[in-house]
C-alpha positions in Angstrom: 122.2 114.6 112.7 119.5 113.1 114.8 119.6 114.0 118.6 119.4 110.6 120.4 116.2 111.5 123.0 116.3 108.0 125.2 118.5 106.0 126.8 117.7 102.2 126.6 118.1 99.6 129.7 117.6 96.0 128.4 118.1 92.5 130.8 116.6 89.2 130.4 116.6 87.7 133.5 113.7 89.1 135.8 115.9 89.7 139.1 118.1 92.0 137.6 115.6 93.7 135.8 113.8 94.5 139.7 117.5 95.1 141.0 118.0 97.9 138.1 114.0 99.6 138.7 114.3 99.8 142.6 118.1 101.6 142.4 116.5 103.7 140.0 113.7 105.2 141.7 115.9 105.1 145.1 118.0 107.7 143.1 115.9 109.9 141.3 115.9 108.9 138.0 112.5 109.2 135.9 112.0 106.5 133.9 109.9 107.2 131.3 108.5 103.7 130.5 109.5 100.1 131.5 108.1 96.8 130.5 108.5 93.2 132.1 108.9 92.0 128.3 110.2 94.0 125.7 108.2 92.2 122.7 105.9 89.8 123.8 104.7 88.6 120.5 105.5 89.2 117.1 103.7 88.4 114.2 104.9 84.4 113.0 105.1 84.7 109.4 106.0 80.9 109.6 102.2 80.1 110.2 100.9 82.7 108.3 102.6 81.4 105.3 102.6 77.4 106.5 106.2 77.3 106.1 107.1 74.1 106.3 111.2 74.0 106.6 110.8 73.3 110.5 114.6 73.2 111.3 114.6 76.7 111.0 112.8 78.4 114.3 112.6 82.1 114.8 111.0 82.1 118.4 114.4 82.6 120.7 116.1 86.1 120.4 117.3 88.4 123.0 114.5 90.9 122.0 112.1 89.1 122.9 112.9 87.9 126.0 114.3 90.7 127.6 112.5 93.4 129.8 113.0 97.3 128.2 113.4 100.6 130.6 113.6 103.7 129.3 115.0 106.8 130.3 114.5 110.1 128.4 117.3 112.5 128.0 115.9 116.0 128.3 118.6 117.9 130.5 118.3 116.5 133.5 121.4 115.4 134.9 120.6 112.3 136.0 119.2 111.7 132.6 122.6 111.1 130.5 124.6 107.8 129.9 127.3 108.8 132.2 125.2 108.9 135.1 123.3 106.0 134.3 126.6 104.1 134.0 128.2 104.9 137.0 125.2 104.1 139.1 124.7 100.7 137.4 128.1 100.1 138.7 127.4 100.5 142.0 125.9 97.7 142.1 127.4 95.6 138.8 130.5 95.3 137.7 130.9 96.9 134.3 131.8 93.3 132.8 127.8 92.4 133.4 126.9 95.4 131.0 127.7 96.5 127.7 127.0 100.1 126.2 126.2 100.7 122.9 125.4 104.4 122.4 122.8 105.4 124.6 121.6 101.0 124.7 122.7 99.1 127.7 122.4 95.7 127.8 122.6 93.0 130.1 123.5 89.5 129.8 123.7 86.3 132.1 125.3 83.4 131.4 122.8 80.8 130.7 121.4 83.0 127.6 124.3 84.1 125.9 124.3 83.8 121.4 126.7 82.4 120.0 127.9 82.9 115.9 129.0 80.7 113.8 130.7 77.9 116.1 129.4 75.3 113.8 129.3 74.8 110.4 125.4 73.5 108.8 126.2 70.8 106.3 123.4 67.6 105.3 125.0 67.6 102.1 122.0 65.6 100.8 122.8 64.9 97.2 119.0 63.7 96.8 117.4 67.6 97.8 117.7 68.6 94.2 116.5 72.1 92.8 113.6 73.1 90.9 115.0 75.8 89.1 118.0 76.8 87.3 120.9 79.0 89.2 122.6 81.3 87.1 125.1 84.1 88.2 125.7 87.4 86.1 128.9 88.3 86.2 131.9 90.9 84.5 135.2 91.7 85.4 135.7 89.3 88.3 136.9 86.0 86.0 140.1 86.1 89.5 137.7 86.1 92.1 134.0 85.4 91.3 132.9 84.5 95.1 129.7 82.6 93.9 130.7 80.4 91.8 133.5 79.0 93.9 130.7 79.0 96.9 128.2 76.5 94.4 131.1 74.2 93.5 131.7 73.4 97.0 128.2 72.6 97.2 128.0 70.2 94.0 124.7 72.5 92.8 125.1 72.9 88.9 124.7 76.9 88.1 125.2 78.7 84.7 127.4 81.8 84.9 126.8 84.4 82.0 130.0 86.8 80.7 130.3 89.2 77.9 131.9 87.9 74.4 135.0 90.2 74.9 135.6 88.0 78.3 134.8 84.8 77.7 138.4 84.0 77.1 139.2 85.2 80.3 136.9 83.3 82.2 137.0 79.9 80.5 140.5 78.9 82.4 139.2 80.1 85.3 136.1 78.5 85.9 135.6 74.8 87.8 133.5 72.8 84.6 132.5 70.1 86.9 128.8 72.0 88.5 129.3 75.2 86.0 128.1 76.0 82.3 129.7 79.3 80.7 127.8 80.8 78.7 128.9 83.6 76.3 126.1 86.2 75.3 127.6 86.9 72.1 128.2 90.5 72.4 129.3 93.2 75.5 126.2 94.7 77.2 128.4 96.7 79.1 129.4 99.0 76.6 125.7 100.7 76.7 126.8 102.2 80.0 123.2 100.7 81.5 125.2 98.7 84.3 124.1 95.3 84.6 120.4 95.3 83.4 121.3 94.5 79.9 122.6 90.9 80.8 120.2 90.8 83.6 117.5 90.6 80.8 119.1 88.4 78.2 119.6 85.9 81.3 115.7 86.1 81.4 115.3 85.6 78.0 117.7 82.8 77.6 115.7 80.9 80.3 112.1 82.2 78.9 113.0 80.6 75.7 114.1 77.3 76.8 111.1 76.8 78.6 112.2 78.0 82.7 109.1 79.5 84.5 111.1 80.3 87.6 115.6 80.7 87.7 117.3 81.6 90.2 119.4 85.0 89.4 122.9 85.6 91.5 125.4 88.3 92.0 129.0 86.9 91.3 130.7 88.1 94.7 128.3 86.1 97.5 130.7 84.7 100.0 128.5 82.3 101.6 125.2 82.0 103.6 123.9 81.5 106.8 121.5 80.0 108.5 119.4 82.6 110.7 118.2 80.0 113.9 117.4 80.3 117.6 119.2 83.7 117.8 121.8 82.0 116.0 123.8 82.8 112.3 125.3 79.2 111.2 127.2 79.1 108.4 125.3 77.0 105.8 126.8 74.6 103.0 124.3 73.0 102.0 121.2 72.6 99.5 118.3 73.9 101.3 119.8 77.0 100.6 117.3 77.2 97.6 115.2 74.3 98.1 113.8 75.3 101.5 112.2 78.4 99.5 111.2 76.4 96.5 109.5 74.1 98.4 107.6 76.6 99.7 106.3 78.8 97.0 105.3 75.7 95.2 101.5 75.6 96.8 101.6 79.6 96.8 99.0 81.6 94.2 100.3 84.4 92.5 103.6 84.4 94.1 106.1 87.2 92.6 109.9 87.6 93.8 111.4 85.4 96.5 115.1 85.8 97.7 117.6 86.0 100.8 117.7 88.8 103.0 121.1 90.2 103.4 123.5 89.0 106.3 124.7 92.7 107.4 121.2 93.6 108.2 120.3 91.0 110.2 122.0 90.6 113.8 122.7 87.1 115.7 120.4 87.9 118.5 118.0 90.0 116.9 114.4 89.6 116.4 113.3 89.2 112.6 110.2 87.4 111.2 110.7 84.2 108.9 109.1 86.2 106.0 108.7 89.2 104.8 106.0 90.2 102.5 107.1 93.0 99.3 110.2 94.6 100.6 113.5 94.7 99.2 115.3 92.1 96.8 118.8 91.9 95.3 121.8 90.0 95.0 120.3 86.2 95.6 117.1 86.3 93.9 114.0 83.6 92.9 112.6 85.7 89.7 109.7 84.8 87.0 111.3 84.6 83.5 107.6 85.6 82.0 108.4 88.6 79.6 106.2 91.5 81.0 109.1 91.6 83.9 112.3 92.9 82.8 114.5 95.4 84.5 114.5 98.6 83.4 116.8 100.8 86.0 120.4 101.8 85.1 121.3 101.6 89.0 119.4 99.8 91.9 117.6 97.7 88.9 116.6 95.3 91.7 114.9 97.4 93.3 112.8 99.0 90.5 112.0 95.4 89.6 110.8 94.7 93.1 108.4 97.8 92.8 107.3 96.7 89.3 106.2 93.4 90.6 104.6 95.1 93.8 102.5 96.8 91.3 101.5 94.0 89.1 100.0 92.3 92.8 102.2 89.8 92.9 103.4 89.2 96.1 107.4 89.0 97.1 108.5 87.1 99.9 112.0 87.8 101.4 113.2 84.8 103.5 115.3 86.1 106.5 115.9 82.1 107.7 118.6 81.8 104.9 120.9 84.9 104.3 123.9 85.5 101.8 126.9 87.5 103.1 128.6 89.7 100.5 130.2 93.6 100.4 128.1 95.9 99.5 127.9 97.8 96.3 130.9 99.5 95.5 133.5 97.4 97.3 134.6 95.0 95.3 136.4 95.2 91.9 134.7 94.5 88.8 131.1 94.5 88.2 129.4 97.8 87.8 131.8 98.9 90.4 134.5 99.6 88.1 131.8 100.6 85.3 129.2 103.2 86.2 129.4 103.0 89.9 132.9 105.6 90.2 135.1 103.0 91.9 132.6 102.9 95.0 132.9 106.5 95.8 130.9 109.0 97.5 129.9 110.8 94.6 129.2 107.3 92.7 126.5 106.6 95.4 125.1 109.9 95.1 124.9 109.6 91.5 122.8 105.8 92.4 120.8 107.6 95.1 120.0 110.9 93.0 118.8 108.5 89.7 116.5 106.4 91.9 114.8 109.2 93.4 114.2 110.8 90.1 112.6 107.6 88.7 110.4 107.2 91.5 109.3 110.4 91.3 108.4 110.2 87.5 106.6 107.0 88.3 105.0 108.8 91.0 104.1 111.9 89.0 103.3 109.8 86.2 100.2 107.8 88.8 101.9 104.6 88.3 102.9 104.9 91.6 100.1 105.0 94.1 100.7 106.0 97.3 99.3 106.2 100.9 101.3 109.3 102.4 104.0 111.7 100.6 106.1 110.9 98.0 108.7 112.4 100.2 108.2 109.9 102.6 108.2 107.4 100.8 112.3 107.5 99.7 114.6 109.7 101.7 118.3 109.8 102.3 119.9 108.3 104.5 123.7 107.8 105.0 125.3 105.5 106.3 129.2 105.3 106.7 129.7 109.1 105.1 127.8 107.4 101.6 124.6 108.7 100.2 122.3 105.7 100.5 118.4 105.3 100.5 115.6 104.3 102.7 112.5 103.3 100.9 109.1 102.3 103.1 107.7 99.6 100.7 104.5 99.4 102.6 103.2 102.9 101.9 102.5 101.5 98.0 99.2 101.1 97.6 98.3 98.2 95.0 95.7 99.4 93.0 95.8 97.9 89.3 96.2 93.8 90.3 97.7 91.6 87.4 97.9 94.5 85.4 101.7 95.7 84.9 102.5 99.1 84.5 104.2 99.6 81.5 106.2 102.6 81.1 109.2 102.3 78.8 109.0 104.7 76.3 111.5 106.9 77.2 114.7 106.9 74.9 116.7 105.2 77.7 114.7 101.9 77.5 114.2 102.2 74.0 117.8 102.1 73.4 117.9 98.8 75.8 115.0 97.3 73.7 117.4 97.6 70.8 120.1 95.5 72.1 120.6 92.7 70.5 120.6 89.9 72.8 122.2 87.1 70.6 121.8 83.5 71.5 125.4 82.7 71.5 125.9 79.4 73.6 129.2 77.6 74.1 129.0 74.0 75.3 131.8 73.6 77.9 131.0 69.9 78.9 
């Protein structure tokens, strides 16, 4: 466990802020470092990348407005969060603070956030999409989230099943905005989780033309629009069309998608975009065949890296994000398949099989990179699960437009052998 080595002070307004600095040199207390403005600037992706959606703004968080102090804890004992506490209210009352571990913050109440008070909804039936929306999904023909979500908004979306449950499904499913389509055989049975039907979904598009689709997971809840410190529910288009706008003038432009809700905090401070990081669950993806997936578990993230590689540059969007559980929680899907019901041991399992497919990659030289491999991935757990931490900037892109090929393993020989048969049921 990491030893916490700093306790945090944080106010916006610039009289309490004084207040706090004089009654703490008045008492003793070191303070290691204190700033009138806790992040003055922060790189604006929104200019960077000339993004032109301007009803989404970035520039108001509590991070960077408020001014930082901080206090280290090295035995002193006017150095711990108990002392700093009951001095602080000495002169506040405790409802003008908040502790969070060793984080104190303070709030007055003309810059307070507020979280979903108001619903976003333009409901333009003119802002059409570019590209096709499909949604994988298995098992979850009672509760598929995502579908039910794009009804509501009148966008027309494809959702692909396996042959043994298309039966189940078919009553299921709202026709008016939704196309079922079976694959004609059960991908699931090769025990690869959900890359097989990830790949014929690519195909399917590929061969009817689709540059560009649009590539959901079946349980998204909703999304919300990340604004002025703000996380508004959002039922509308521009869900999708804000980003497809933007790419459209963009070279060489690889993966785009959401950022994921849980990550992101109402108040925090987050850029618009962020360039070759992460992407899963709500994904823009090139149908062009040299990008397939490949992973048994975290196969979003191995395609991520693959595209990293190629030099194609992926853009994550944090001014749009989907809310959903994490892997593991909810029935069906790989959950119920190859993931052990969500336990601990079924994340190990994910964690230990990334790691040791990086690492080939790595020892292979397809991976290039600019510290230890180490470094690179690590464990880190969160809520008693095994779960990883990857630092996607330490990849160094050496071979541009060239994609590394590596599938000649029996594992993704055996997925090249599936046959993905071009089964399609008309449900108009």
């Amino acid at each position: 466990m990491t030893t916490q080595k700093k306790i945090y002070i944080r106010t916006v307004d610039k009289k309490t802020f004084e207040t706090i600095l004089d009654l703490l040199k008045n008492d003793g207390v070191i303070m290691s470092n204190f700033k009138s403005l806790e992040h003055p600037e922060k790189e604006n992706t929104t200019l960077k990348y000339n993004f032109t959606c301007k009803e989404f703004d970035h520039s108001d968080s509590y991070y960077n407005r408020c001014s930082l102090i901080e206090i280290k804890i090295d035995g002193n004992s006017k150095h711990t969060i108990d002392y700093i506490k009951q001095l602080l209210s000495t002169v506040f009352t405790e409802k003008e603070f908040s502790i969070q571990s060793n984080s104190i913050r303070f709030q007055i109440k003309d810059y307070k956030f507020t979280t979903n008070t108001v619903d976003y909804n333009l409901n333009n039936t003119q802002n059409n999409l570019k590209y096709p929306v499909s949604i994988l999904s298995f098992g979850r023909y009672n509760k598929n989230f995502t579908h039910k979500l794009l009804t509501k908004l009148k966008i027309q979306h494809f959702i692909f099943v396996e042959d043994k449950e298309f039966n189940l499904y078919r009553p299921k499913i709202d026709f008016t905005y939704c196309k079922l389509i079976n694959c004609g055989d059960n991908p699931s049975e090769l025990g690869y989780g959900s890359t097989p039907i990830r790949n014929y979904i690519l195909n399917y598009f590929w061969e009817r033309g689709e540059n560009r689709i649009w590539m959901l997971d079946d349980n998204i809840q909703k999304y919300q629009r990340y604004n002025r410190g703000q996380k508004i529910n959002n039922f509308d288009k521009n869900i999708f069309t804000s980003i497809e706008k933007h790419i459209e003038p963009l070279d060489d432009v690889g993966i785009c998608s959401h950022n994921v809700g849980s990550t992101v905090k109402a108040d925090g401070q987050r850029p618009v975009i962020i360039e070759n990081s992460k992407h899963y669950s709500s994904m823009l993806l090139l149908t062009t065949p040299e990008f397939r997936f490949k992973w048994k578990y975290n196969e979003d993230i191995g395609i991520s890296i693959d595209y990293i590689l190629s030099g194609k540059l992926n853009l994550c969007f944090n001014h749009m994000l989907f809310i959903k559980n994490t892997s593991g929680k909810d029935k069906g899907g790989n959950t119920d398949t190859i993931y052990q019901g969500g336990s601990y041991q079924g994340y190990l399992t994910k964690y230990n099989y990334m790691y040791e497919k990086l690492k080939e990659m790595y020892e292979l030289k397809i991976l290039d990179l600019k510290n230890n491999f180490d470094d690179f991935i690590f464990r880190k757990d969160l809520k008693n699960k095994p779960h990883h931490n990857i630092i996607y900037n330490s990849i160094k892109i050496n071979r541009h437009s060239v994609y590394p090929y590596y599938n000649d393993t029996v594992e993704y020989e055996n997925l090249e052998n599936f046959t993905y048969s071009k089964y399609y049921i008309n449900t108009e």
